[in-house]
C-alpha positions in Angstrom: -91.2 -100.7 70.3 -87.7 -101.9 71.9 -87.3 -100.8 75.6 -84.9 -98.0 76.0 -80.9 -98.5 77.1 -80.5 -98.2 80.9 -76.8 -99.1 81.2 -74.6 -97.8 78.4 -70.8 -98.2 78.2 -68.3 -96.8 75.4 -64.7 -97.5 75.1 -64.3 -98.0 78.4 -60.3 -98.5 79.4 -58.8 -99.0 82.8 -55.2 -100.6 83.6 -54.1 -101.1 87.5 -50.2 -100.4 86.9 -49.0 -102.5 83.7 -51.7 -105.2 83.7 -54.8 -104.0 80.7 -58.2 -105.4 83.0 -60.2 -103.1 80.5 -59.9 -102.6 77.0 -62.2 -100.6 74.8 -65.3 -102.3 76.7 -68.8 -101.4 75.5 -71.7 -102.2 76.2 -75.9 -102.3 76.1 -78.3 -103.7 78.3 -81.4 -102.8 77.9 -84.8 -101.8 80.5 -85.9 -104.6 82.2 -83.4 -107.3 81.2 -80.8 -109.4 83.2 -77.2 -109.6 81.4 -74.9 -111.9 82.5 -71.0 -110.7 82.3 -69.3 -114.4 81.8 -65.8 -115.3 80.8 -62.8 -116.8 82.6 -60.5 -115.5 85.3 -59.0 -112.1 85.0 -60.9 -111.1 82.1 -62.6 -108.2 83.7 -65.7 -108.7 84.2 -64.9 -107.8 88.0 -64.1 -104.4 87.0 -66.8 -103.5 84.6 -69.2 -104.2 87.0 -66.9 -102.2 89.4 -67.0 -98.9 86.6 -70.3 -99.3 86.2 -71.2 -99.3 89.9 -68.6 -96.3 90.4 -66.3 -98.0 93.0 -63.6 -97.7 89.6 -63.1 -94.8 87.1 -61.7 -96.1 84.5 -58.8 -94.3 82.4 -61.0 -93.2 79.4 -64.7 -94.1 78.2 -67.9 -92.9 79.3 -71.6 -94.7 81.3 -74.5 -93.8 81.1 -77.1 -95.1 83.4 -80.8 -94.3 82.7 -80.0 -92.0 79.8 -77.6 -89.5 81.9 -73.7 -89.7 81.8 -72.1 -91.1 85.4 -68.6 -91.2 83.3 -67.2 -89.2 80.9 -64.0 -87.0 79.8 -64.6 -84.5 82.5 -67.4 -86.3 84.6 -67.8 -88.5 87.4 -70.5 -89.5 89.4 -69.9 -91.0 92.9 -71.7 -94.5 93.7 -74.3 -93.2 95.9 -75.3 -90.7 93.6 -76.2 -93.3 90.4 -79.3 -95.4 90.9 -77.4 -98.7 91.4 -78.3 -101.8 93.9 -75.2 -103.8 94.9 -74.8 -106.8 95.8 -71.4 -108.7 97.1 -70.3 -111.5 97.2 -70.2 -112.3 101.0 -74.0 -110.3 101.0 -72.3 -107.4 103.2 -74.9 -107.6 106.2 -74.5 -105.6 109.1 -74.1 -108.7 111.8 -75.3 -106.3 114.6 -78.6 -104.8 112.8 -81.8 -106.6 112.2 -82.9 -107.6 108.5 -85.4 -104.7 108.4 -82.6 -102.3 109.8 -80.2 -104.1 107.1 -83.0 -103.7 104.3 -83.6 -100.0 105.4 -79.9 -99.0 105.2 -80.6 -97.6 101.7 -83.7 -95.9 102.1 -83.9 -92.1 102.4 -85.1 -90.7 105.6 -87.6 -88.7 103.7 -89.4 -91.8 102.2 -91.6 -94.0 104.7 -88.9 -96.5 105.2 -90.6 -99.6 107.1 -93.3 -99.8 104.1 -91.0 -100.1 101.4 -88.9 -102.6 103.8 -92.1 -104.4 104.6 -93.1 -104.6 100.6 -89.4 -105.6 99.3 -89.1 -108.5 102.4 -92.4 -109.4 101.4 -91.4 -109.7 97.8 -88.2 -111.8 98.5 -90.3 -114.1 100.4 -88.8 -113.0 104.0 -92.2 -111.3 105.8 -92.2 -112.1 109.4 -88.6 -112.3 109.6 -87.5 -108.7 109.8 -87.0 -108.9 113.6 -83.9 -111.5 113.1 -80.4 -111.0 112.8 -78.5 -112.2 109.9 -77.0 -114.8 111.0 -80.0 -116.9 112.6 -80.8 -116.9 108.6 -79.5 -119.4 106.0 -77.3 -119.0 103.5 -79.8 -118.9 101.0 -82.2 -116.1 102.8 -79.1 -113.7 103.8 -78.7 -113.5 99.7 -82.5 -112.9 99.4 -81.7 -110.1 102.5 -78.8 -108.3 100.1 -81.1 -108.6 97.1 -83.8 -107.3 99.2 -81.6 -103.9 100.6 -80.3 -103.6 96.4 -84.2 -102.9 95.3 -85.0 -101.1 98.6 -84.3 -97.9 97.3 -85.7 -98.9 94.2 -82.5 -98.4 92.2 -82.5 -98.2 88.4 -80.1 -101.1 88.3 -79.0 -103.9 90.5 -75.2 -105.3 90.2 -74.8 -108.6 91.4 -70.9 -109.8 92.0 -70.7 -113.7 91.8 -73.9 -113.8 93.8 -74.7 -117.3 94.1 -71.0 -118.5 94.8 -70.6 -119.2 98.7 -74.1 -121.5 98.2 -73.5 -125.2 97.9 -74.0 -126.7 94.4 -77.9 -127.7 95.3 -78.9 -124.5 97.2 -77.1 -122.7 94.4 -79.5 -123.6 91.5 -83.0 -123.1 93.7 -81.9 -119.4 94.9 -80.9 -118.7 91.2 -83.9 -119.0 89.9 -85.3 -117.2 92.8 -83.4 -114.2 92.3 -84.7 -114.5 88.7 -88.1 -114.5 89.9 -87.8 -111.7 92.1 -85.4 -109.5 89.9 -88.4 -110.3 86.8 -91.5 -109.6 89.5 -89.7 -106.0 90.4 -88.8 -105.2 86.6 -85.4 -104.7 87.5 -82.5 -103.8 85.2 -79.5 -106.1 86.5 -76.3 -107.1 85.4 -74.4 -110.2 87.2 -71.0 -111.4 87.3 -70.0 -115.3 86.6 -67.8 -117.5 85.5 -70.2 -120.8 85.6 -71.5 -121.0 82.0 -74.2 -122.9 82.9 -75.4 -120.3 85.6 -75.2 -117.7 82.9 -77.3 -119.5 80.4 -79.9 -120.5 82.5 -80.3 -116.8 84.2 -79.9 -114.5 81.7 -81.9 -113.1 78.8 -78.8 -111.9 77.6 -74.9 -113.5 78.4 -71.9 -111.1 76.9 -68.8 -113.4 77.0 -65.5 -111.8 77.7 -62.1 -112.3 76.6 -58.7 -110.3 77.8 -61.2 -106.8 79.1 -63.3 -106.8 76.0 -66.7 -108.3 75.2 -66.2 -110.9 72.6 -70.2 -111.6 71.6 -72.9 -110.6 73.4 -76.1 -112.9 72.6 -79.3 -114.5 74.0 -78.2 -118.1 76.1 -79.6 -120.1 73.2 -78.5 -117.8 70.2 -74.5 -117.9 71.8 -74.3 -121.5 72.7 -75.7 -123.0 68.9 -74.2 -120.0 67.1 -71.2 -118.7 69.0 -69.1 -115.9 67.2 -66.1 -117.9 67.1 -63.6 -121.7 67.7 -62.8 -120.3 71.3 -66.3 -119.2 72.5 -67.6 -122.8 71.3 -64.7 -124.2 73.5 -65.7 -122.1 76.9 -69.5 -122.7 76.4 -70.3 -126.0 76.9 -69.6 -129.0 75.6 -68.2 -129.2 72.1 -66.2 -131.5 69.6 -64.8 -130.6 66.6 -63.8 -131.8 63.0 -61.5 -130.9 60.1 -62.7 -130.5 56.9 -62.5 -128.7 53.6 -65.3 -126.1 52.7 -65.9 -125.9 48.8 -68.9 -124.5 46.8 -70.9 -123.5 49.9 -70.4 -127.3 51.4 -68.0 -129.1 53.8 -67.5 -132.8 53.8 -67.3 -134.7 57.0 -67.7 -138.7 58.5 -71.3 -137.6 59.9 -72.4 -135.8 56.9 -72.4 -132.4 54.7 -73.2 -129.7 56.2 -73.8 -126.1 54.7 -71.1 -123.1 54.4 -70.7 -119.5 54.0 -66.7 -120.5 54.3 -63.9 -122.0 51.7 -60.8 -123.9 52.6 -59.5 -125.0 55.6 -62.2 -125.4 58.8 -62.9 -126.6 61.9 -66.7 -128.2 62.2 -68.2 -127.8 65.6 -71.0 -130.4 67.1 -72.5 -129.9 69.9 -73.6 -133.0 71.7 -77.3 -132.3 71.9 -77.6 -132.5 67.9 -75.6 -135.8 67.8 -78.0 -138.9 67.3 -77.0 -143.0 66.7 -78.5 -146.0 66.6 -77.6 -149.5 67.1 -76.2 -151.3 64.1 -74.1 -154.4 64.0 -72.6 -152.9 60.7 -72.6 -149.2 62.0 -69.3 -147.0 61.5 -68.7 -146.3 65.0 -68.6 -147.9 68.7 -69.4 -147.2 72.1 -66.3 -146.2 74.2 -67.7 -144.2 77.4 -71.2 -143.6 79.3 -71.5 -140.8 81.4 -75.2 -141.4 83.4 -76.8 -138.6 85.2 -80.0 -139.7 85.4 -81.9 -137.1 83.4 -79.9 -138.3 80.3 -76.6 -138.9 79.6 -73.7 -138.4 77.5 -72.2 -141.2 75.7 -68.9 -141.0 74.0 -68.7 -141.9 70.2 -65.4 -143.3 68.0 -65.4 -143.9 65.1 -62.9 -146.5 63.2 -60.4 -144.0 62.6 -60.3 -143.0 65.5 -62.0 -139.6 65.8 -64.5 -139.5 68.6 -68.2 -137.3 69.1 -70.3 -137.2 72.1 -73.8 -137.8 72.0 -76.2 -136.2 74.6 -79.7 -138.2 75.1 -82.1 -139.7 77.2 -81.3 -142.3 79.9 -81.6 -145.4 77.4 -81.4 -148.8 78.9 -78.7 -151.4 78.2 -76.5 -149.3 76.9 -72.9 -150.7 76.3 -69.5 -150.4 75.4 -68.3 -151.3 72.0 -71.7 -151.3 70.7 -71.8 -150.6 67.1 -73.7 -147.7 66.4 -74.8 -145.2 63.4 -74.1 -141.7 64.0 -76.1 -138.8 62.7 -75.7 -134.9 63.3 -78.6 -132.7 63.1 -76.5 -129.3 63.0 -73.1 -128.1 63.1 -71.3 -124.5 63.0 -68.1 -124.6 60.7 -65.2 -121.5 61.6 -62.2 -120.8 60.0 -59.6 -123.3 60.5 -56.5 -121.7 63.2 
């Protein structure tokens, strides 16, 4: 049986003066999961989060949030009354409390506040360190504090605003995946805000792109980034080249093969790096231009005689140089209409 719908959104619409931030926006995310909103600045994803928290009401639309309405034509419910975890930003610590008394902040009186802080500081990994104030804490622990004071009231749903953004690029990735970990362990609903792709594919068990206040596909990582909905997801998702061709009988023709169709006419073939294979050969129909090394692997840059170019992601291969002949092959490729 599929879990049920915690967070529903329906034509949601909201405009600050003449400028459209949300535009029939709906949306699904189901018990349990963590959905990612991504897309580029000023797209909205800001404000959804914002409506769906209740710090926005939008113009028209409803939410619902654990099967009962928070928005609708003639309802509203305000934020402290809907289940939801927060979490800025810049965290939002009180400087002059302690992390317990941060982590307690939500709790209600009538519950027996220091054993849930006790069990959710224990769950972020912070036991012992209760007594401190924030800012005798790194960067990476005070965003394990707001995560912690989110679940503390053990919320329905946890909103997290750009969460990992004021970490540097290597604490960034280890505190990621420990949110994930702890958001998973709790069984949390959650829905974050981003506009690194890579972030969103690696967090998420679901990413819904957005374009101009709408959601444009909403997929898992792997599902939208080898089968995105359209030219200009393929574009904002990763690494992608493209060729023209001309789709006939189910087939379209290109230097690096045939590759299968549901299209006809004019279209645009996308390869993603990862499916783009070569091997040396004096007599091959394309060279070596460019090496990008990371280590890990690498991705090399491709032309071929006429001038068109591919990129090829693979392992760290030795001896590698430019103007090396090569033979190309491509795995898989996504064709979309041409325009």
């Amino acid at each position: 049986m599929p879990s049920p719908i915690t967070i529903r959104v329906r034509n949601v619409s909201k405009r600050f003066d003449d400028a459209v931030a949300l535009r029939d926006f709906s949306l699904d995310v189901w018990q349990g999961d963590l959905l990612s909103l991504l897309g580029p600045s000023g797209c909205g994803k800001t404000t959804a989060l914002r409506v769906i928290a209740g710090f926005e009401n939008p113009d028209s639309g409803e939410v619902a949030i654990a099967g009962g309405e928070v928005v609708g034509p003639s309802k509203f419910v305000a934020p402290e009354s809907r289940q939801v975890g927060m979490v800025f930003q810049d965290y939002a610590l009180f400087p002059h409390m302690t992390i317990a008394r941060n982590v307690a902040y939500g709790v209600p009186r009538d519950q027996q506040r220091d054993g849930r802080v006790a069990e959710v500081l224990d769950l972020v990994g912070l036991s012992g360190l209760g007594g401190r104030l924030p800012h005798e804490l790194s960067g990476g622990q005070q965003q394990r504090v707001a995560l912690a004071r989110a679940l503390a009231p053990r919320p329905e749903v946890v909103l997290l605003d750009e969460p990992f953004s004021n970490l540097d690029a290597g604490l960034r990735e280890r505190v990621r995946r420990e949110v994930r970990a702890i958001l998973k362990e709790a069984g949390t609903t959650a829905v974050f805000v981003t506009h690194d792709q890579e972030e969103a594919l690696a967090m998420s068990d679901t990413v819904a792109v957005m374009r101009a206040g709408t959601i444009v596909q909403a997929a898992p990582p792997d599902e939208l980034y080898l089968r995105p909905a359209d030219s200009w997801i393929a574009r904002f998702l990763g690494d992608a080249d493209f060729m023209a061709g001309v789709a006939a009988a189910g087939r379209v023709e290109t230097p690096v093969g045939t590759f299968e169709t549901d299209l006809s006419g004019q279209v645009e073939v996308m390869i993603r790096p990862e499916t783009v294979r070569f091997d040396l050969d004096p007599d091959g129909t394309a060279r070596v231009v460019d090496r990008e090394f990371f280590g890990h692997d690498q991705l090399v840059t491709l032309q071929f005689d006429d001038g068109q170019q591919l990129r090829s992601r693979t392992g760290p291969i030795r001896g590698l140089r430019r103007d090396q002949r090569v033979t190309v092959q491509v795995d898989e490729a996504v064709t979309f209409p041409a325009g």
